[in-house]
C-alpha positions, 0 to 999 in steps of 0.5 A: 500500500501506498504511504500517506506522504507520497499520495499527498504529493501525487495530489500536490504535483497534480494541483499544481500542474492544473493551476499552471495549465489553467493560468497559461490557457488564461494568458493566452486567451486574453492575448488571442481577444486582445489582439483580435480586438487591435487588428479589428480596430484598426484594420482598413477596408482595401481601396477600391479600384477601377479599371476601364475596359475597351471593346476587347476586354484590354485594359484601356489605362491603369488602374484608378484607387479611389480612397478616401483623404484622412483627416488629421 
């Protein structure tokens, strides 16, 4: 049978393993929400871009980006 000091330090390793498993899960998640939420904030749609088309499906000048001006 197994003495008494050794269960409670099986228990003890267990604890503190989960404890440290729990804490490292948490750390994570806040830094994956943390970061989703700064690249939602700040990410800006792509320019839309038009392009003329002749008859035959060449293009007929480059693209024009149209964007809005920021003002600062």
């Amino acid at each position: 049978m197994v003495e008494g000091w050794v269960t409670m330090l099986v228990l003890a390793f267990g604890l503190a393993v989960a404890i440290v498993g729990v804490v490292a899960y948490l750390r994570m998640f806040r830094k994956e929400k943390f970061a989703s939420a700064a690249r939602s904030s700040a990410e800006i749609p792509p320019p839309v871009t038009i392009s003329a088309r002749t008859a035959d499906t060449e293009l007929a000048a480059e693209p024009i980006s149209e964007q809005a001006e920021r003002l600062d």
